[in-house]
VMD Tcl script that builds the backbone (N, CA, C; Angstrom):
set m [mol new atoms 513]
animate dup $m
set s [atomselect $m all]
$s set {name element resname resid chain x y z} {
  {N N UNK 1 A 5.578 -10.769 14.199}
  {CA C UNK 1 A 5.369 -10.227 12.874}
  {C C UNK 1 A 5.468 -11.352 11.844}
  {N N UNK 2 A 4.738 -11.511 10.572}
  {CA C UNK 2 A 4.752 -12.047 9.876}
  {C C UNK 2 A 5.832 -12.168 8.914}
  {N N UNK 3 A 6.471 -13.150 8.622}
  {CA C UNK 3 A 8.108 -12.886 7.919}
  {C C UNK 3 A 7.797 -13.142 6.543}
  {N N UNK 4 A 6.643 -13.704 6.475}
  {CA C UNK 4 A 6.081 -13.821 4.498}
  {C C UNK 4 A 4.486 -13.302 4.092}
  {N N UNK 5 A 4.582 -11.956 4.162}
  {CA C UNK 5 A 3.336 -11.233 3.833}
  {C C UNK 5 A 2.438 -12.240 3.147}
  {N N UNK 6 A 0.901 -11.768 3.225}
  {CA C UNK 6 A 0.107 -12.661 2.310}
  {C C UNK 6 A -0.349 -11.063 1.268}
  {N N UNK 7 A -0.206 -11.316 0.225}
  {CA C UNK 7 A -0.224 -10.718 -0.994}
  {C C UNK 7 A -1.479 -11.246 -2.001}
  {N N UNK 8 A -2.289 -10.097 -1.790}
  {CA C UNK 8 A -3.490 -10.696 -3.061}
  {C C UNK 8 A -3.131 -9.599 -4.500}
  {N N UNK 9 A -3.284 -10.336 -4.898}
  {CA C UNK 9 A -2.706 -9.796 -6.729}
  {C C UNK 9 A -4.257 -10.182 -7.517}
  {N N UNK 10 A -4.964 -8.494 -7.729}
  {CA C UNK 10 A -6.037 -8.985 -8.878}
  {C C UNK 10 A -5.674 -8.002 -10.099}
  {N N UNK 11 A -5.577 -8.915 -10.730}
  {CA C UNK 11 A -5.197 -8.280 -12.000}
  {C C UNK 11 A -5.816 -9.807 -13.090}
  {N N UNK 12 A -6.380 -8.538 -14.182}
  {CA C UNK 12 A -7.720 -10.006 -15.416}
  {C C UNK 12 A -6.545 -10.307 -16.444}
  {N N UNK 13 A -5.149 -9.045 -16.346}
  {CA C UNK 13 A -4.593 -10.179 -17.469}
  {C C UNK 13 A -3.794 -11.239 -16.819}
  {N N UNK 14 A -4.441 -12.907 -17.636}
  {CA C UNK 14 A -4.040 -14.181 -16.906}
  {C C UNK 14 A -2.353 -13.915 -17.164}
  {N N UNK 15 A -1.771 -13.744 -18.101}
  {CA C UNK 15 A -0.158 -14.128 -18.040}
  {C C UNK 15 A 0.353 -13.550 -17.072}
  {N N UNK 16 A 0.106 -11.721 -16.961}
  {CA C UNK 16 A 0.822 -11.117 -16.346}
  {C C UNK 16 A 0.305 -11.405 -14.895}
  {N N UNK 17 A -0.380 -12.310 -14.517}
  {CA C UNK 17 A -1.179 -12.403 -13.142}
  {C C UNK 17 A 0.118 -13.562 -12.820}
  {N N UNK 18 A 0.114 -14.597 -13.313}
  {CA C UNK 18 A 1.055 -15.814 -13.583}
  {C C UNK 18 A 2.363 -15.488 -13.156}
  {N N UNK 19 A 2.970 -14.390 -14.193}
  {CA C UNK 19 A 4.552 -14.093 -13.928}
  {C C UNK 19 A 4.204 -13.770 -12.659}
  {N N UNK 20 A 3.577 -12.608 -12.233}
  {CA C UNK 20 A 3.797 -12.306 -10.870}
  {C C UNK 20 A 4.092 -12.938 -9.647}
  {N N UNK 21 A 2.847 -13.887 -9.800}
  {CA C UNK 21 A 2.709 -14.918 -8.793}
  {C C UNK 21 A 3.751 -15.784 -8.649}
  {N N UNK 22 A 4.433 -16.199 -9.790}
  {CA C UNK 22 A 5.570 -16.921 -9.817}
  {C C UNK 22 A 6.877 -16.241 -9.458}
  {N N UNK 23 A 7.177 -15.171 -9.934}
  {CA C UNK 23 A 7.710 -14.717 -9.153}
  {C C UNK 23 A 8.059 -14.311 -8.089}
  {N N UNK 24 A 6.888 -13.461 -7.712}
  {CA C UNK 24 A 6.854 -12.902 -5.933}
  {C C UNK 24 A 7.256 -14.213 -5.370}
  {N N UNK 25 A 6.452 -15.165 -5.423}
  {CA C UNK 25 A 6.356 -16.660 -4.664}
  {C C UNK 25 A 7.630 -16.662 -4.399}
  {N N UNK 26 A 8.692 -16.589 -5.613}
  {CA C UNK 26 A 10.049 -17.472 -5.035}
  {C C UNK 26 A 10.813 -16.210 -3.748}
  {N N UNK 27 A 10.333 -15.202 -3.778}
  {CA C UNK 27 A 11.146 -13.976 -2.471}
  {C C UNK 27 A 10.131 -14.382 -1.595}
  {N N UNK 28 A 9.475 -15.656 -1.216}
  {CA C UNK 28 A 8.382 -15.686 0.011}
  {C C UNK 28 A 7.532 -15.033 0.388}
  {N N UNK 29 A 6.617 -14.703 -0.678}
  {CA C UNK 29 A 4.999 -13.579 -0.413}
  {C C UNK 29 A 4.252 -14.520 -0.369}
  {N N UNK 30 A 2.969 -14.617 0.572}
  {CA C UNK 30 A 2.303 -16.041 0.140}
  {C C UNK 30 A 1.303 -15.109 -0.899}
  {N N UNK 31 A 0.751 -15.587 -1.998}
  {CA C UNK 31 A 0.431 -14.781 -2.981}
  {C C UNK 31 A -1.508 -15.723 -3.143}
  {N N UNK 32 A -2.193 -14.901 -3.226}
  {CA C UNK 32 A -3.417 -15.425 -3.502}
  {C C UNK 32 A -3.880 -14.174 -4.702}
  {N N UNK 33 A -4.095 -15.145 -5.893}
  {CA C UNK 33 A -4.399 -14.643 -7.445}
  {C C UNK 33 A -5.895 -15.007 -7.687}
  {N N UNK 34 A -6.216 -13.464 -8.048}
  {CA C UNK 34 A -7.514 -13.478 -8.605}
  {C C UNK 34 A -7.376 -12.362 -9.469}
  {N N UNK 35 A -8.503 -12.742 -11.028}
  {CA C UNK 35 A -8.628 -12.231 -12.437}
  {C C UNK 35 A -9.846 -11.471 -12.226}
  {N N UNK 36 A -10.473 -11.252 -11.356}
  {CA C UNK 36 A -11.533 -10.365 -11.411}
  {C C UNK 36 A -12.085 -9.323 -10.121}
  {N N UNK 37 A -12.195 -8.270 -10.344}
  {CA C UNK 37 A -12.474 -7.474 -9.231}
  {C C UNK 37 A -13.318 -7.464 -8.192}
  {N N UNK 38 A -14.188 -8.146 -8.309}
  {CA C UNK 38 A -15.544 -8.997 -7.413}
  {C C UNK 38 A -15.468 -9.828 -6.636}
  {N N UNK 39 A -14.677 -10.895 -7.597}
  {CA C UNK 39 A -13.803 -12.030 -6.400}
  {C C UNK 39 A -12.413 -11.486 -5.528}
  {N N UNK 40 A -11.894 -10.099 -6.070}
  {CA C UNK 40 A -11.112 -10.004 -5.130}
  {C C UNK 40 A -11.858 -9.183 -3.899}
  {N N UNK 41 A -12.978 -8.108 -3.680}
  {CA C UNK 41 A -14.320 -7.885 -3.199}
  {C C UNK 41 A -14.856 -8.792 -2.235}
  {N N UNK 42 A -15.116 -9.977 -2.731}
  {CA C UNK 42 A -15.372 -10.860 -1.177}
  {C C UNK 42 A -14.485 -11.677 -0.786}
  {N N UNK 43 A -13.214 -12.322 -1.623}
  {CA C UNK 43 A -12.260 -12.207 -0.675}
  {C C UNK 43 A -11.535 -11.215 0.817}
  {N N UNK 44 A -11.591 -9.956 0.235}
  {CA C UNK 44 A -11.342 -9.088 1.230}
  {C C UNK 44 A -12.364 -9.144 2.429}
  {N N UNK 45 A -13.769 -9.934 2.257}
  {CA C UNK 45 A -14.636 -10.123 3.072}
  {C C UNK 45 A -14.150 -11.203 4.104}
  {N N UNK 46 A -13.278 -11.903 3.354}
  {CA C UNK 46 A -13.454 -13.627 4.295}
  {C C UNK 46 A -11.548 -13.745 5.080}
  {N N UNK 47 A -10.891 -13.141 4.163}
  {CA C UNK 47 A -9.389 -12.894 4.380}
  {C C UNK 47 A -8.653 -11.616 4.776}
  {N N UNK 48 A -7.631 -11.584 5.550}
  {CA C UNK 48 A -6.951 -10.337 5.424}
  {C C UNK 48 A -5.713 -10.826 4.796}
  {N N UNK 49 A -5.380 -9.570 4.183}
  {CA C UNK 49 A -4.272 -9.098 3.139}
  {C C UNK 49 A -3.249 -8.369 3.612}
  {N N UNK 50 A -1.898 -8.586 3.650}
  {CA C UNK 50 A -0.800 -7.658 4.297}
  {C C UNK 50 A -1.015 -6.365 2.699}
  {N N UNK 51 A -0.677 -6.953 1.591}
  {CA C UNK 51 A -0.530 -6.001 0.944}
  {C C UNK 51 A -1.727 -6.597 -0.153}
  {N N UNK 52 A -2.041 -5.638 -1.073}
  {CA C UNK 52 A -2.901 -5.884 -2.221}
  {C C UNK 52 A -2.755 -4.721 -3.826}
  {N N UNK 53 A -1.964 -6.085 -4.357}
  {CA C UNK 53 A -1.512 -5.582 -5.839}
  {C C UNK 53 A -2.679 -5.535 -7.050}
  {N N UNK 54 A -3.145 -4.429 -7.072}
  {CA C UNK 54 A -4.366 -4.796 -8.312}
  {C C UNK 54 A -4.516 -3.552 -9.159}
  {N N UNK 55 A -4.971 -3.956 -10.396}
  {CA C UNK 55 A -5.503 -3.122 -11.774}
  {C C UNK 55 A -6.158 -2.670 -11.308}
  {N N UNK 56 A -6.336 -1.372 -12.196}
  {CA C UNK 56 A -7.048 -0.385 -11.730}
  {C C UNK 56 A -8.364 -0.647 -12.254}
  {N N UNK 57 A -8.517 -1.154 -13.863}
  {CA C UNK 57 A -9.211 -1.420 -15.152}
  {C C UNK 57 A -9.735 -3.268 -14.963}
  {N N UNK 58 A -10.321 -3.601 -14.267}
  {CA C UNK 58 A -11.256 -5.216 -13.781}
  {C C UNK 58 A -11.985 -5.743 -14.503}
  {N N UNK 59 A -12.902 -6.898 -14.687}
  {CA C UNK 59 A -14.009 -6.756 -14.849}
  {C C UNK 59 A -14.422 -6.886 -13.216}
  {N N UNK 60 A -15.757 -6.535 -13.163}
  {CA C UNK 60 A -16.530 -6.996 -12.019}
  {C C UNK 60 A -16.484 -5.598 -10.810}
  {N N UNK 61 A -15.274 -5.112 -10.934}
  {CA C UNK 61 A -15.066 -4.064 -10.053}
  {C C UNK 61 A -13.305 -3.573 -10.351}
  {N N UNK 62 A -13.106 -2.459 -10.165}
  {CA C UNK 62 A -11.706 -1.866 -10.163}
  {C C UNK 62 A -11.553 -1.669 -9.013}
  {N N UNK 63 A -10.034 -1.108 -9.264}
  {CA C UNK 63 A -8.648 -1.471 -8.356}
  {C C UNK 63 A -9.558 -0.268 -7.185}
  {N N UNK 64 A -9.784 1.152 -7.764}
  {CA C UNK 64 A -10.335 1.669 -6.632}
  {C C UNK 64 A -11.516 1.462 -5.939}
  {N N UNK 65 A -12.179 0.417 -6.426}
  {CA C UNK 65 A -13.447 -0.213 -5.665}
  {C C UNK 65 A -12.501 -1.161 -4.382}
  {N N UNK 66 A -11.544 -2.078 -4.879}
  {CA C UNK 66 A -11.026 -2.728 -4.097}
  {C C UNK 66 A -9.989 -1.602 -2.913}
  {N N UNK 67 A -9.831 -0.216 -3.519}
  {CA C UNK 67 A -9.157 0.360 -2.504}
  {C C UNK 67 A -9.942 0.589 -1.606}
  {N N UNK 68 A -11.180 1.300 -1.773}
  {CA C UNK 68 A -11.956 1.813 -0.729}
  {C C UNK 68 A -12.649 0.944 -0.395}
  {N N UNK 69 A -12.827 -0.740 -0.414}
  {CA C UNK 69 A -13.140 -1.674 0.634}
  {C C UNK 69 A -12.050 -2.432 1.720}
  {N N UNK 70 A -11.050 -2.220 0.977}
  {CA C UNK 70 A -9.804 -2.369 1.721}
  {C C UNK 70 A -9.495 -1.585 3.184}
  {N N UNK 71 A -8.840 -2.036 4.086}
  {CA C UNK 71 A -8.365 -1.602 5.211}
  {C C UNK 71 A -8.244 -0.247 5.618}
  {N N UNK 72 A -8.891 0.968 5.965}
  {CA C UNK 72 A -8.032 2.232 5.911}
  {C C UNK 72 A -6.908 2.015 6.914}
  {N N UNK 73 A -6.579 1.172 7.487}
  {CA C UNK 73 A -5.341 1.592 8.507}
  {C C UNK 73 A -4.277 0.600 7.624}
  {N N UNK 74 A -3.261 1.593 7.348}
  {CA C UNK 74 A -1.988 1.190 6.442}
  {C C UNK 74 A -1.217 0.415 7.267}
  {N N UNK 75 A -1.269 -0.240 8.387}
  {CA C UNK 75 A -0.524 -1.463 9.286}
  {C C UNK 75 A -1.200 -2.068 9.350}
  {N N UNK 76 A -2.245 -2.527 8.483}
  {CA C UNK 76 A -3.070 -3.762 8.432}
  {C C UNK 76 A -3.114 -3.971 6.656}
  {N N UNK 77 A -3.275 -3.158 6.062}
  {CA C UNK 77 A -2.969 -3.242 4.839}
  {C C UNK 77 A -2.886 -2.065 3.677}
  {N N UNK 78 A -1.942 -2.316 2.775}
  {CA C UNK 78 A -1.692 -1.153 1.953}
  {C C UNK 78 A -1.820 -1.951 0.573}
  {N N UNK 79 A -1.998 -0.685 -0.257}
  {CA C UNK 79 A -2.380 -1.304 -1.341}
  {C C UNK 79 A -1.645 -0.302 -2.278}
  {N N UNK 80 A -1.628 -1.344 -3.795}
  {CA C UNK 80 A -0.381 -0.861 -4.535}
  {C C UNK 80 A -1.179 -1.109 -5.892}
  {N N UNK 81 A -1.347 0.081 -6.798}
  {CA C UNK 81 A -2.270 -0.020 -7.535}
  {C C UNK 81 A -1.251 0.205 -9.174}
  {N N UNK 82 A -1.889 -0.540 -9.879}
  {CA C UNK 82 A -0.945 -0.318 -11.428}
  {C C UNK 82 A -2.436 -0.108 -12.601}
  {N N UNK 83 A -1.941 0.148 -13.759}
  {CA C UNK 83 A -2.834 0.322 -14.484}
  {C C UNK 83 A -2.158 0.397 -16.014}
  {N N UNK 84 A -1.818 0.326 -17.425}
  {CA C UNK 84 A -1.438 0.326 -18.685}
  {C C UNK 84 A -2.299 1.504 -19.045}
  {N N UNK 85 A -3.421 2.190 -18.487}
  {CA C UNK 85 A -4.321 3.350 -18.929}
  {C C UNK 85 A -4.409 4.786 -18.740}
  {N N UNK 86 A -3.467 4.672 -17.755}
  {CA C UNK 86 A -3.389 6.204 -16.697}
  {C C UNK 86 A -2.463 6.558 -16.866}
  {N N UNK 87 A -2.184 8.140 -16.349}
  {CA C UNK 87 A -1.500 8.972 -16.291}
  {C C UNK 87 A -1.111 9.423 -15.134}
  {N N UNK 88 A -0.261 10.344 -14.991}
  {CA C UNK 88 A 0.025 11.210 -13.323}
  {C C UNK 88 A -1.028 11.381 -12.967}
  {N N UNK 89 A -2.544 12.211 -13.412}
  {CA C UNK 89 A -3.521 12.548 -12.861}
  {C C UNK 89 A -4.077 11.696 -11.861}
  {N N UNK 90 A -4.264 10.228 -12.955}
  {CA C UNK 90 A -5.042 9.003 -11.885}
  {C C UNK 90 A -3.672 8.368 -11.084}
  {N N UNK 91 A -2.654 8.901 -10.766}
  {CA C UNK 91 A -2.060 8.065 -10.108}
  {C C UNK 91 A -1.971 9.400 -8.586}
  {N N UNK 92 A -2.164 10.643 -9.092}
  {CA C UNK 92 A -2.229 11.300 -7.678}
  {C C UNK 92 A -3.438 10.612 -7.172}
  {N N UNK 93 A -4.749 10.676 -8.172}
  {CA C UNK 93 A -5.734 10.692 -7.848}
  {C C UNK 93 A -5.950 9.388 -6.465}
  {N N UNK 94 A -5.095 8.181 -7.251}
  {CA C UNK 94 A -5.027 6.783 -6.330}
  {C C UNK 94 A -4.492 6.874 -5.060}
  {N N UNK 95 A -3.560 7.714 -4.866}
  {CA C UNK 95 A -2.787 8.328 -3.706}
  {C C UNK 95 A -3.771 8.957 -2.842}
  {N N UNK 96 A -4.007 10.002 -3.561}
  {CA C UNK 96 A -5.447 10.951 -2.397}
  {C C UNK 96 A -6.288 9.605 -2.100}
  {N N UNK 97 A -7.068 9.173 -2.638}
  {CA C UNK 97 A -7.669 8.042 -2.180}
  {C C UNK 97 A -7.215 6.822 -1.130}
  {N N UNK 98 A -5.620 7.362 -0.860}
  {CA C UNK 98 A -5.075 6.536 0.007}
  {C C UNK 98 A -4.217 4.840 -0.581}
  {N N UNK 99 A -3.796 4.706 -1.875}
  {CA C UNK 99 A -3.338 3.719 -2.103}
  {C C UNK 99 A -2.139 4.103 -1.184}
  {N N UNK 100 A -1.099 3.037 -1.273}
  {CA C UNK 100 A 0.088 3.374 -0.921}
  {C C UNK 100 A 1.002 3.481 -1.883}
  {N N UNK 101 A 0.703 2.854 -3.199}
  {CA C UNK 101 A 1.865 3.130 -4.581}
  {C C UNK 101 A 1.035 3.277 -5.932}
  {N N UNK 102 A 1.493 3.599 -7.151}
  {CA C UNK 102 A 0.715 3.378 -8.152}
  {C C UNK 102 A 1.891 2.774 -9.030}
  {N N UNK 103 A 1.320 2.240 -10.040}
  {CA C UNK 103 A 2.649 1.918 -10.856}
  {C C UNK 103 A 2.197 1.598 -12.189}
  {N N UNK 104 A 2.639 1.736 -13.267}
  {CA C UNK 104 A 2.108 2.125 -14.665}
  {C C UNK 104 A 3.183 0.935 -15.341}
  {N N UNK 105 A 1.816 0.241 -16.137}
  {CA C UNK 105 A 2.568 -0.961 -17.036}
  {C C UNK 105 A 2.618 -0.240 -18.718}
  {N N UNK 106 A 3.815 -0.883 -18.841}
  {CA C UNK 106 A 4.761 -1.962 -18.491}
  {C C UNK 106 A 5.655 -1.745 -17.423}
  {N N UNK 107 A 6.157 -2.730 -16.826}
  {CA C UNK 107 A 6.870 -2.161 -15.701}
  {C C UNK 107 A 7.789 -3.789 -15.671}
  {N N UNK 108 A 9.122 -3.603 -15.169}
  {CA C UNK 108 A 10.302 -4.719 -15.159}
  {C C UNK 108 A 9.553 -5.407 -13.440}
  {N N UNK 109 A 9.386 -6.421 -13.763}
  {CA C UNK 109 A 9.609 -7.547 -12.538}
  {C C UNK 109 A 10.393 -7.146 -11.272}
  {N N UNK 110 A 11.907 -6.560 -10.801}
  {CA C UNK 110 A 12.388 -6.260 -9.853}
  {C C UNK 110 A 11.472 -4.989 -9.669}
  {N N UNK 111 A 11.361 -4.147 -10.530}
  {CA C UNK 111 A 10.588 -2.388 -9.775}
  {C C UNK 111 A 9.407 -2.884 -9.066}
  {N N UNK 112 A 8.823 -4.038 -8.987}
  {CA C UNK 112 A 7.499 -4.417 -8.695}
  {C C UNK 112 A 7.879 -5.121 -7.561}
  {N N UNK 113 A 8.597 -5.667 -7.427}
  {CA C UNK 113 A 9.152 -6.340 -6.389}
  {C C UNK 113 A 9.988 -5.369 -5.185}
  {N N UNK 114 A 10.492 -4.437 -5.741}
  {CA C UNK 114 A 11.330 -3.152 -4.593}
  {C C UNK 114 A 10.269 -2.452 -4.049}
  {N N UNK 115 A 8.846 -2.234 -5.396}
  {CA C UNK 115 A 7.712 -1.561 -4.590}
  {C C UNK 115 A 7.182 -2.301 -3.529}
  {N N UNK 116 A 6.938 -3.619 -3.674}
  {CA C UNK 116 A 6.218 -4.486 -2.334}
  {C C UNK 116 A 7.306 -4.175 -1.533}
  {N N UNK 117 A 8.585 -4.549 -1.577}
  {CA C UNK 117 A 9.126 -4.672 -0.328}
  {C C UNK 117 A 9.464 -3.041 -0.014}
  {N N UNK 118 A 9.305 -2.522 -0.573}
  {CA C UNK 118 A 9.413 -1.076 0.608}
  {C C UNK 118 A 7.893 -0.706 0.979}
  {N N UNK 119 A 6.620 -1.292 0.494}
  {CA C UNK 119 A 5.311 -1.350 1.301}
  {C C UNK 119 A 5.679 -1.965 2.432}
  {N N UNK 120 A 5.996 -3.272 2.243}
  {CA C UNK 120 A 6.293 -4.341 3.501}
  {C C UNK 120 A 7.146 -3.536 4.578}
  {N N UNK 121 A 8.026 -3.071 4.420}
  {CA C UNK 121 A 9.066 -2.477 5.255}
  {C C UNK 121 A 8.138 -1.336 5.767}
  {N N UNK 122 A 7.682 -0.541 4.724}
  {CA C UNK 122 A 6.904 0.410 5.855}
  {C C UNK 122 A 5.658 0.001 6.582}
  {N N UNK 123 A 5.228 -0.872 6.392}
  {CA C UNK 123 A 3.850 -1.855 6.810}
  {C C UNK 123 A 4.452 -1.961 8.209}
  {N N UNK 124 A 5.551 -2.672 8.218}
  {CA C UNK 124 A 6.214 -3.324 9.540}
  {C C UNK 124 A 6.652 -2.359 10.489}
  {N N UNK 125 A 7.283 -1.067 10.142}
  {CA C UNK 125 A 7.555 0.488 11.125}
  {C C UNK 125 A 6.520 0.514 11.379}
  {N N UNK 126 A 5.125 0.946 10.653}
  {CA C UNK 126 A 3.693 1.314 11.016}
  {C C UNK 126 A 3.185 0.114 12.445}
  {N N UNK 127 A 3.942 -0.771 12.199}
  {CA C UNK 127 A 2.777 -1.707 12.681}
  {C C UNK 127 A 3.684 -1.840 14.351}
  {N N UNK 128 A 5.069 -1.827 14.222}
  {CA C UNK 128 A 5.853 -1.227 15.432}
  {C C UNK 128 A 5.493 -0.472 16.162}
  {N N UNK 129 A 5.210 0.892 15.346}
  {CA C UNK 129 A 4.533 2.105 15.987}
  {C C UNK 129 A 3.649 1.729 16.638}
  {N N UNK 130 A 2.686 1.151 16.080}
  {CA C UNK 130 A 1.308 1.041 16.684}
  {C C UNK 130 A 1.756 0.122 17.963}
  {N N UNK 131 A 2.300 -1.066 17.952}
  {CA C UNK 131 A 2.211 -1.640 19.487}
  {C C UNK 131 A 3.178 -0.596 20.261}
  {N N UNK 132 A 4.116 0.300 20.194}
  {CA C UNK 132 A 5.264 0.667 20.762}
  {C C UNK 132 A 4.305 1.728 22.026}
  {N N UNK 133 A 4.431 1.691 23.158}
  {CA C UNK 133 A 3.621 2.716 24.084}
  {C C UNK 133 A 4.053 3.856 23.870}
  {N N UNK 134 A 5.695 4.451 23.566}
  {CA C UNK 134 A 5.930 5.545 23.373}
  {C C UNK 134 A 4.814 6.289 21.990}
  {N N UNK 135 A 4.699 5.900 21.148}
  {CA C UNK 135 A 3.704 5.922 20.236}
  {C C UNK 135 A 2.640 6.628 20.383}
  {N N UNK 136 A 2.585 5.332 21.483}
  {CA C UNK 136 A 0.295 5.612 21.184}
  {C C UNK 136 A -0.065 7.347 22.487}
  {N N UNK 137 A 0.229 7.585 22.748}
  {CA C UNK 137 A -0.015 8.926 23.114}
  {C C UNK 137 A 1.415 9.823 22.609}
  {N N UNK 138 A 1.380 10.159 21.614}
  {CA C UNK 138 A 2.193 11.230 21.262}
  {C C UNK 138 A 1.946 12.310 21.100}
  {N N UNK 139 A 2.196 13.499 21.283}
  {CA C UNK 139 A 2.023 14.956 21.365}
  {C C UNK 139 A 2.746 15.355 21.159}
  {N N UNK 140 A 2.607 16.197 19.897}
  {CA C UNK 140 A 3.566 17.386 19.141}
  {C C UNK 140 A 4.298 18.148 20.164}
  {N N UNK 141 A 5.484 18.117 19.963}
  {CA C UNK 141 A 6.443 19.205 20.985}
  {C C UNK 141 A 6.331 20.549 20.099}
  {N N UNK 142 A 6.722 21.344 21.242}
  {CA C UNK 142 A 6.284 22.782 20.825}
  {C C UNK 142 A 7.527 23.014 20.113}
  {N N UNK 143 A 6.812 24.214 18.889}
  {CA C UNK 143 A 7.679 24.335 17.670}
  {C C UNK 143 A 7.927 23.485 16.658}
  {N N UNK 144 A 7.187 22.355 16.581}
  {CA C UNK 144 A 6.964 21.352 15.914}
  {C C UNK 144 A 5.572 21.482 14.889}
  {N N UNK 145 A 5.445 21.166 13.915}
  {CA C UNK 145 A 4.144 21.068 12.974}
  {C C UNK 145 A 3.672 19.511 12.647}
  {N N UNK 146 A 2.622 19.407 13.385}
  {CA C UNK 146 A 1.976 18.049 12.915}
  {C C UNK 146 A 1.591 17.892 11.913}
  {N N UNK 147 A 2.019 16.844 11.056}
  {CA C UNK 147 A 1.840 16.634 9.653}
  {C C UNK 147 A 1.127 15.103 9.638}
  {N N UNK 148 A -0.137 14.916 8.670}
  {CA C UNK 148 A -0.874 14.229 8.596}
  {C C UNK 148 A -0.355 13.444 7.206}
  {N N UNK 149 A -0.352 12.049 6.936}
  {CA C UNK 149 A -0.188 11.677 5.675}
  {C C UNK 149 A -1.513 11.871 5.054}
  {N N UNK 150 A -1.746 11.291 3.630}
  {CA C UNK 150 A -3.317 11.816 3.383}
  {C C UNK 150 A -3.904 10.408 3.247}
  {N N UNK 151 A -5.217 10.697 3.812}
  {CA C UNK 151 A -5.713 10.047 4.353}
  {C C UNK 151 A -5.636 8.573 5.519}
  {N N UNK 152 A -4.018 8.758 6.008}
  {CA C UNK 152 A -4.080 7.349 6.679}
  {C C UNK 152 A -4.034 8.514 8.283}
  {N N UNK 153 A -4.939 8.659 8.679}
  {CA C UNK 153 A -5.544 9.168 9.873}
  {C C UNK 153 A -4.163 8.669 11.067}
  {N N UNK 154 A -4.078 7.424 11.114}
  {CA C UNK 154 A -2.860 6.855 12.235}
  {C C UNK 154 A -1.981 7.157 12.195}
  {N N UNK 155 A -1.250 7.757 11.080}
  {CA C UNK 155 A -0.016 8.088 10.832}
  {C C UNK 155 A 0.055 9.527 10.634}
  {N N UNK 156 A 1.387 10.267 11.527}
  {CA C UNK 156 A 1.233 11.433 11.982}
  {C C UNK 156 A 3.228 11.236 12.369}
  {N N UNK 157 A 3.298 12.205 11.540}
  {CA C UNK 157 A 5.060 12.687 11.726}
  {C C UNK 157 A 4.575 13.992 12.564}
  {N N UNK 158 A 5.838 14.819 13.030}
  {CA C UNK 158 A 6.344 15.529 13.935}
  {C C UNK 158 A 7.410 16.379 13.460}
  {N N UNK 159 A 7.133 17.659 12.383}
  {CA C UNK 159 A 8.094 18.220 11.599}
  {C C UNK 159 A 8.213 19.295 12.364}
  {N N UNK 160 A 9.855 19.776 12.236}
  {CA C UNK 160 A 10.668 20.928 13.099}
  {C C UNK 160 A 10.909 21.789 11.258}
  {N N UNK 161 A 11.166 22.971 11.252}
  {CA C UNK 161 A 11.334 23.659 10.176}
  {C C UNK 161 A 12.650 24.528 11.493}
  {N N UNK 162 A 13.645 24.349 10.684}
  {CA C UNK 162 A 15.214 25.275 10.967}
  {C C UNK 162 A 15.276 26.061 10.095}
  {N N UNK 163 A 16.779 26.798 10.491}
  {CA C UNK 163 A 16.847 28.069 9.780}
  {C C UNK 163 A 17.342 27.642 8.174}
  {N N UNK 164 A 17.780 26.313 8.091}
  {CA C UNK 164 A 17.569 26.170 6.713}
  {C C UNK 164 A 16.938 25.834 5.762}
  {N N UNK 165 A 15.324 26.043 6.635}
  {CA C UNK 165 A 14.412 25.636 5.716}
  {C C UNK 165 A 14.006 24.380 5.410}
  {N N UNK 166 A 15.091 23.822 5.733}
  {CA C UNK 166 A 14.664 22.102 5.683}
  {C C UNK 166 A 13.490 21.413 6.557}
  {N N UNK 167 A 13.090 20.411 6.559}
  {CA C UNK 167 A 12.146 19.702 7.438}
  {C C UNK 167 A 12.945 18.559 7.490}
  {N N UNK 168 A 12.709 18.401 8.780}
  {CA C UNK 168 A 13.106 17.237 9.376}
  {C C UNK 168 A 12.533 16.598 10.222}
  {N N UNK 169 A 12.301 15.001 10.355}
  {CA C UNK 169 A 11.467 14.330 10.573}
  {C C UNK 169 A 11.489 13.965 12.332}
  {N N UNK 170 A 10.739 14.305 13.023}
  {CA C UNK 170 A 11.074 13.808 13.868}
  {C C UNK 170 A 10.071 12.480 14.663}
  {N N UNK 171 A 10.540 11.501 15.474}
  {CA C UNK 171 A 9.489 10.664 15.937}
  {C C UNK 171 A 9.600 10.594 17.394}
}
mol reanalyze $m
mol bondsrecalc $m
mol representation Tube
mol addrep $m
C-alpha cells in the first residue's frame, strides 16, 4: 500500500490552490496542482490519483466533469469535491453522483485535512477488501439486507435489523 497518497488538487483560485498544496505536502500527500478543469481532464488520462480535491466552479471543465471521468471504483480513487457556491442540494447532488465528500468554502485547513485522511483511511479498508479472498465472494447471510452504497457498485455492507431497530454493520 502506498504510505503517501498522490493527491491532485484542481482548484482556479491560485492562493487557495498554494495553501493547500503547502500544506497537505508537509502530512506527506504527494500533491499535483492544477488551476483549470481541462488540465486536470487529461491528467486523469496520463496519471492515477489516490484521491482528487477539486472545485466544483473551473474554467475549462468542473469538479463534476472531473467526477464522472474519474475512477468509479472508490479503491482506486475517491474524490472530494468543495465549492464557495452551493448548497445542501448540490452537495447531495455530488454524493448521488458518487463523490466521496463535499465541502463548502470557507473551510479551516485541519477540516480539509481530517476529510482526506478519513478518504485515505477508507480508500485503504476498500482496497483490503478487495485483495482479502474472504471478500471477493461474499453472500448475504440469511436475515441479513444487502445494502448498496450509491453508486460505488463494489461496495456492499451486510445489515442485520434487531429487535431494537438498530442496524448493524456486519462484514
Amino acid at each position: 500500500m502506498n504510505t503517501n497518497p498522490h493527491l491532485l488538487i484542481a482548484e482556479d483560485d491560485e492562493a487557495l490552490a498554494a495553501i493547500l498544496e503547502e500544506y497537505l505536502s508537509d502530512y506527506g500527500y504527494q500533491i499535483t496542482l492544477v488551476n483549470r478543469g481541462d488540465t486536470a481532464l487529461s491528467l486523469l488520462e496520463e496519471k492515477h490519483f489516490d484521491i482528487i480535491l477539486s472545485d466544483i466552479v473551473m474554467p475549462g471543465a468542473g469538479g463534476l466533469d472531473i467526477l464522472s471521468a474519474s475512477c468509479s471504483d472508490p479503491s482506486k480513487t475517491l474524490v472530494l469535491l468543495m465549492t464557495g457556491y452551493s448548497g445542501v442540494e448540490d452537495a447531495i447532488h455530488a454524493v448521488e453522483q458518487g463523490a466521496y465528500d463535499f465541502v463548502s468554502k470557507p473551510f479551516q485547513l485541519p477540516e480539509i485535512k481530517v476529510r482526506i485522511d478519513n478518504a485515505t483511511r477508507y480508500q485503504s479498508l476498500l482496497r483490503q477488501c478487495t485483495h482479502h479472498e474472504t471478500y471477493k465472494n461474499f453472500e448475504v447471510p440469511e436475515g441479513f439486507i444487502e445494502y448498496q452504497l450509491m453508486n460505488q457498485p463494489k461496495t456492499v455492507m451486510a445489515l442485520k435489523a434487531y429487535d431494537t431497530g438498530k442496524f448493524v454493520r456486519h462484514v
